[in-house]
N, C-alpha and C positions, 0 to 999 in steps of 0.2 A: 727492694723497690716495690712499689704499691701498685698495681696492674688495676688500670679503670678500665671500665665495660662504655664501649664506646656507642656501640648498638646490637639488639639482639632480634634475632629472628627465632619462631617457631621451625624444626622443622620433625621429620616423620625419621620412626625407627629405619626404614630401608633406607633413607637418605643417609642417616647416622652411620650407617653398614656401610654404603658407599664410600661415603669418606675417611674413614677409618681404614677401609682396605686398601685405599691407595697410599699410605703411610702404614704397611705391615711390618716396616724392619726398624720403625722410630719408635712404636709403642711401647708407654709407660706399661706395667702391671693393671695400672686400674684400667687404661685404654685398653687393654687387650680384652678383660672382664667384659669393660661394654661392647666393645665388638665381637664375642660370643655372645651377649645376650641379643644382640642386634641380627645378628648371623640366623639365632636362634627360635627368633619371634617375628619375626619380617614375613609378610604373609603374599605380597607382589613385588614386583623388584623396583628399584629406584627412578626406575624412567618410567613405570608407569604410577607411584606414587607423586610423583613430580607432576603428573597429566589430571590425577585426581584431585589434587588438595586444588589444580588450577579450576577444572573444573565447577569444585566445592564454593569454590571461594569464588567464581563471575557467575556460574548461571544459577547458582542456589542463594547466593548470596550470607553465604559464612564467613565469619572470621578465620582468619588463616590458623590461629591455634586448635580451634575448633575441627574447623578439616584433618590436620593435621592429626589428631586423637581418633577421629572416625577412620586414616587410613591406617593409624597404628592397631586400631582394635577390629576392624571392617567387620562391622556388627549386619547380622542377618536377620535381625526381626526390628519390628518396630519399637517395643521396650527396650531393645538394647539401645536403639540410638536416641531414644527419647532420655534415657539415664545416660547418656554422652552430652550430650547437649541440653542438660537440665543442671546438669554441673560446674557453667561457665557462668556470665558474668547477665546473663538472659533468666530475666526472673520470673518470666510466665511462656516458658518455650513454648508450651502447648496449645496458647492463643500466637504466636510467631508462627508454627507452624502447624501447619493443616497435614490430614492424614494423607490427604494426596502428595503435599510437599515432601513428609516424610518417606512414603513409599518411593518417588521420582529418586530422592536420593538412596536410598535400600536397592533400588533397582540398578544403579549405576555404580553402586560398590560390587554387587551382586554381580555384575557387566566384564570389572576389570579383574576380579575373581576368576572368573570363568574363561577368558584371555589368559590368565596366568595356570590355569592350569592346562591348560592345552599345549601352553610351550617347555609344561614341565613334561608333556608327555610327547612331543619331539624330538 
């Protein structure tokens, strides 16, 4: 039987972790794989990746794939995020975004970074 793709969402590596670990005892091999790599590279946890990409995407006004990359890689300087979002489907990021817009959002990754590391040290 031919499986159609009815709608697909972006979403972020710690979301992918989330969902995978509430299905730990169904996992195929290759599920397991991506839920180690998910486990692995996840840099805040799902509820506050959930708060970012929301973020990302109403007051910066990003695409949800787009956020989504910035909270999987949560980039800390400004060529890092300027080569995230020179990669998508925006063919002059750089006149889109202003050094100020790009710092507002560096700063608010930078924000839920630093929230996440505080409750790793609790």
């Amino acid at each position: 039987m031919v499986k159609k793709i009815i709608s697909s969402t972006p979403i972020s590596i710690p979301e992918v972790k989330e969902l995978l670990s509430n299905k730990m005892r169904e996992l195929t091999p290759l599920q397991s794989r991506v839920y180690n790599y998910a486990a692995n590279f996840s840099k805040i946890s799902p509820e506050a990746a959930k708060k970012l990409i929301h973020e990302l995407t109403e007051k910066h006004g990003l695409q949800r794939d787009e956020a989504c990359q910035i909270v999987n890689i949560c980039p800390t300087t400004i060529e890092e995020l300027r080569t995230i979002l020179s990669g998508y489907k925006r063919l002059v990021s750089t006149i889109l975004f202003s050094d100020e817009k790009l710092n507002d959002i560096l700063q608010l990754v930078k924000q839920y970074l630093a929230m996440e590391a505080k409750l790793e040290d609790i």
